[in-house]
C-alpha positions as a Python dict, from the first residue, in 0.01 Angstrom:
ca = {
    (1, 'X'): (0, 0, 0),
    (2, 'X'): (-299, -50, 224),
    (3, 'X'): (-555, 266, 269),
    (4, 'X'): (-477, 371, 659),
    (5, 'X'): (-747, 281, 892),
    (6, 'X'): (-977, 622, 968),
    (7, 'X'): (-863, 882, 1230),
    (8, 'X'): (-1026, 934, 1547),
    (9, 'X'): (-972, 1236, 1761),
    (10, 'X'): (-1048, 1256, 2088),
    (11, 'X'): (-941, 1459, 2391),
    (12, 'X'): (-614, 1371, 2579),
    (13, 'X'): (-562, 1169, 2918),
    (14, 'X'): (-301, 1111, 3130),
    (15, 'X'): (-276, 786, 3018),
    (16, 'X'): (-190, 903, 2657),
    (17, 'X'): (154, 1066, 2893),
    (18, 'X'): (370, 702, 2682),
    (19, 'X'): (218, 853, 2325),
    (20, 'X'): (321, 1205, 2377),
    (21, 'X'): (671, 1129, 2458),
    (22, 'X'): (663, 881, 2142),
    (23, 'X'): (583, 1127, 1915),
    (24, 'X'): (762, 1394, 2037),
    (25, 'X'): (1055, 1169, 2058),
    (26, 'X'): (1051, 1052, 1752),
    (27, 'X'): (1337, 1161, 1499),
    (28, 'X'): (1121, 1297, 1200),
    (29, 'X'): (883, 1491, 1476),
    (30, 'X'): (1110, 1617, 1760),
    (31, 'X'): (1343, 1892, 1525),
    (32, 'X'): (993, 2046, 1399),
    (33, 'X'): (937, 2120, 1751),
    (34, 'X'): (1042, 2310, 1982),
    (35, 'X'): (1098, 2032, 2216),
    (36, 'X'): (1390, 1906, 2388),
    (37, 'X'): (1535, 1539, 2303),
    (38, 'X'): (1508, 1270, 2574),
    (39, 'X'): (1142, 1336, 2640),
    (40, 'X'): (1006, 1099, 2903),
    (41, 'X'): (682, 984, 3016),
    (42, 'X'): (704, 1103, 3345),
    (43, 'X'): (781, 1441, 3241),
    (44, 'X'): (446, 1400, 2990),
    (45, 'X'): (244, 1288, 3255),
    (46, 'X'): (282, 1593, 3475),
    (47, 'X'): (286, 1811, 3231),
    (48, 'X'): (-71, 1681, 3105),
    (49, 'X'): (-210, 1671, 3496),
    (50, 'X'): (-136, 2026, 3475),
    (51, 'X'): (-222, 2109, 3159),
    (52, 'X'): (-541, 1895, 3197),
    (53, 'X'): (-644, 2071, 3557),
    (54, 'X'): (-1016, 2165, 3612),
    (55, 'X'): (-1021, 2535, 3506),
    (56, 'X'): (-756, 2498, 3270),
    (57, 'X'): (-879, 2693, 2901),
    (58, 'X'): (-610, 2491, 2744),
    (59, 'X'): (-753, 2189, 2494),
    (60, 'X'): (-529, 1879, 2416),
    (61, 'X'): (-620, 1650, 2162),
    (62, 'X'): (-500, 1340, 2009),
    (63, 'X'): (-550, 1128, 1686),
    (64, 'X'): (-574, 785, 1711),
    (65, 'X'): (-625, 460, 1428),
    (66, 'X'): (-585, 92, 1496),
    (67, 'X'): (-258, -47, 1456),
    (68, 'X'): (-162, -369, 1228),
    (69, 'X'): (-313, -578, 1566),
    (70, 'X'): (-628, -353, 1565),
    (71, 'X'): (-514, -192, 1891),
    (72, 'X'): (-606, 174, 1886),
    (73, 'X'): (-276, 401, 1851),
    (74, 'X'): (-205, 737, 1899),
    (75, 'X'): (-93, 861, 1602),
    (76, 'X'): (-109, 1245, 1660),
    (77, 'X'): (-136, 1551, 1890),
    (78, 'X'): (-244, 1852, 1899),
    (79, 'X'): (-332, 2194, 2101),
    (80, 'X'): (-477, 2462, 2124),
    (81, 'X'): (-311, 2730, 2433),
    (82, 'X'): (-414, 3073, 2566),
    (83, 'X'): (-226, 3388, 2460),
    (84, 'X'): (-139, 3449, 2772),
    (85, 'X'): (-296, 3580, 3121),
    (86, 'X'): (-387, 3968, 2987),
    (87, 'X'): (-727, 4019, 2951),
    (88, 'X'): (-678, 4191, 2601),
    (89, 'X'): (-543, 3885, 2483),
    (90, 'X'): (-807, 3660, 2607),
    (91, 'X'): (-989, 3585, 2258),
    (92, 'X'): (-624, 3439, 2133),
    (93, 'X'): (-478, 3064, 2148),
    (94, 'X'): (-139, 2933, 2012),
    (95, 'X'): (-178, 2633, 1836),
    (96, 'X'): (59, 2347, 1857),
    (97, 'X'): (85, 1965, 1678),
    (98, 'X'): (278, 1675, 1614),
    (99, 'X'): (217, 1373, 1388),
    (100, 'X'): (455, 1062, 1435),
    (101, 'X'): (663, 996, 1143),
    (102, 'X'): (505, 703, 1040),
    (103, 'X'): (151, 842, 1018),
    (104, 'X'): (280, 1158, 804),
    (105, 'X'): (74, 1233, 519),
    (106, 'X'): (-204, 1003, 570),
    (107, 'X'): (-445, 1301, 670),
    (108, 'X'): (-344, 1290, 1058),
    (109, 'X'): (-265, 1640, 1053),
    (110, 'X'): (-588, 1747, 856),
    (111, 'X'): (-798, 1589, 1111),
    (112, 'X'): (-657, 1749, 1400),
    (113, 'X'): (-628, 2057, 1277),
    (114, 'X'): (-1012, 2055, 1164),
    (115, 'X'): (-1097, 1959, 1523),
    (116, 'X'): (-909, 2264, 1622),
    (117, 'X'): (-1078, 2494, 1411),
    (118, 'X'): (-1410, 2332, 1470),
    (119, 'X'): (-1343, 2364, 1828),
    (120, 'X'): (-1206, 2766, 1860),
    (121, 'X'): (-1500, 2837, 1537),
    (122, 'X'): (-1758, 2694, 1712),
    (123, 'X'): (-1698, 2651, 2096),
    (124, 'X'): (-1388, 2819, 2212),
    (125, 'X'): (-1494, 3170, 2186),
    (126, 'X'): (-1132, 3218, 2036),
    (127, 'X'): (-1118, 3548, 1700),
    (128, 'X'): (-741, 3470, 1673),
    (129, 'X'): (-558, 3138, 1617),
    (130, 'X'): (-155, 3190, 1649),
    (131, 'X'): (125, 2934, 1521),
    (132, 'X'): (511, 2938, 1459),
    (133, 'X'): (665, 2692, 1206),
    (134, 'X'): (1037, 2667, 1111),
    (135, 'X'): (1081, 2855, 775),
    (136, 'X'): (1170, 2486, 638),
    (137, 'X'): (890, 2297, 730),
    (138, 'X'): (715, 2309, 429),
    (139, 'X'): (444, 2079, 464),
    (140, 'X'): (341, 2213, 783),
    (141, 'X'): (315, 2540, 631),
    (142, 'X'): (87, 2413, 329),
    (143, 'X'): (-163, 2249, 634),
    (144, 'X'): (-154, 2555, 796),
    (145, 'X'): (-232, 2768, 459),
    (146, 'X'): (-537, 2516, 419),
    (147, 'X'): (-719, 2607, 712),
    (148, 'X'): (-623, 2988, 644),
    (149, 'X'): (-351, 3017, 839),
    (150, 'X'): (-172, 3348, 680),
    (151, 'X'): (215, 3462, 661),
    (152, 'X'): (227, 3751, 950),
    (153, 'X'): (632, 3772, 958),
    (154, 'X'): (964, 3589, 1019),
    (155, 'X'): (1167, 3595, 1378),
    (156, 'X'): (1519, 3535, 1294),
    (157, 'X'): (1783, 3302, 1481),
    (158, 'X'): (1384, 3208, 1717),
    (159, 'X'): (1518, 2875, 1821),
    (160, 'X'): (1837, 2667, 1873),
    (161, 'X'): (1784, 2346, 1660),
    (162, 'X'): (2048, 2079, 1628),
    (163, 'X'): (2339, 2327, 1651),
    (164, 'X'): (2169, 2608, 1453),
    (165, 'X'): (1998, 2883, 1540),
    (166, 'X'): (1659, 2856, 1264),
    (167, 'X'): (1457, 3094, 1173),
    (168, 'X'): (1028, 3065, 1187),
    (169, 'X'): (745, 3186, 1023),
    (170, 'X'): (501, 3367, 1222),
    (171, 'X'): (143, 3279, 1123),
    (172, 'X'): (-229, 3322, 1231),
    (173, 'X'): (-567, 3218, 1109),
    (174, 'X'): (-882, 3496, 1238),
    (175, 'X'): (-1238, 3363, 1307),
    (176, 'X'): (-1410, 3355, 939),
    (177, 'X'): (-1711, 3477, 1066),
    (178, 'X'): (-1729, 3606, 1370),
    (179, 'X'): (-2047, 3532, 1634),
    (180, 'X'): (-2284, 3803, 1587),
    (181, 'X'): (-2603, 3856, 1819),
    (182, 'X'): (-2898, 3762, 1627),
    (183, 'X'): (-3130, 4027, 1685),
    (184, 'X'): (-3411, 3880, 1518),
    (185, 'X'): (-3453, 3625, 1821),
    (186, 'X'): (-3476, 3924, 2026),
}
């Protein structure tokens, strides 16, 4: 088997609205999710002109390779989301991604999530990352543990999935180090 072509990451478009509902529509991604089947593009495409909106804190990336043609392909997505709208939770982002089913395992995930990282390290001003996973979704959990994501609990029956109510792992990931004011400028 062929090495896969290098990842790119880049932020997300409208235009990527056909990818999203690819991925998230695709059988080995969509039950890791908490999204609904029958995703459409329309339905991407607004929700990434809002999401996307000037003023927005919200970041969407996506991973993309060239395909057998050498067309470039999104291959992944990813996100990081605020808390919420109180001010106390301000310096906290949920963290969401998909990978399509064919690209799984070929370092997709890795990539994104070190742009993530990078980004809320580095640029986002964000001290708390915050994820859920389904309690069987063991490879996510051993990307998440790589970029020190850590166990914080289990919610029971969280989320309806295929006729089950499933159970997920609660996990976050703090700054390693903290921005500090570096007095010696001063």
């Amino acid at each position: 088997m062929a090495t896969p072509a290098p990842v790119t990451i880049r932020r997300a478009t409208q235009a990527d609205a056909p990818a999203y509902a690819r991925i998230m529509g695709d059988p080995l991604v969509m039950p890791t999710l908490l999204q609904l089947p029958y995703t459409s593009e329309e339905a991407w495409r607004a929700r990434l002109a809002e999401t996307l909106a000037p003023g927005k804190a919200d970041l969407l990336l996506v991973a993309e390779r060239p395909d057998a043609r050498g067309a470039m392909e999104v291959v992944g997505t990813a996100g990081l989301h605020p808390a919420g709208p109180a001010v106390r939770r301000r310096h906290a982002m949920h963290l969401g991604i998909s990978v399509a089913g064919h690209a799984q395992g070929q370092g997709v995930g890795s990539a994104l999530m070190q742009a993530l990282c990078d980004y809320a390290d580095r640029w986002g001003h964000v001290l708390r990352l915050e994820l859920t996973v389904f309690v069987d979704n063991d490879r996510a959990i051993a990307l998440y543990q790589r970029f020190g994501f850590r166990h914080e609990g289990v919610h029971r029956g969280f989320a309806l999935r295929d006729g089950a109510y499933v159970d997920v792992i609660s996990m976050a990931r703090l700054h390693p180090a903290p921005p500090r004011i570096d007095t010696a400028l001063s």
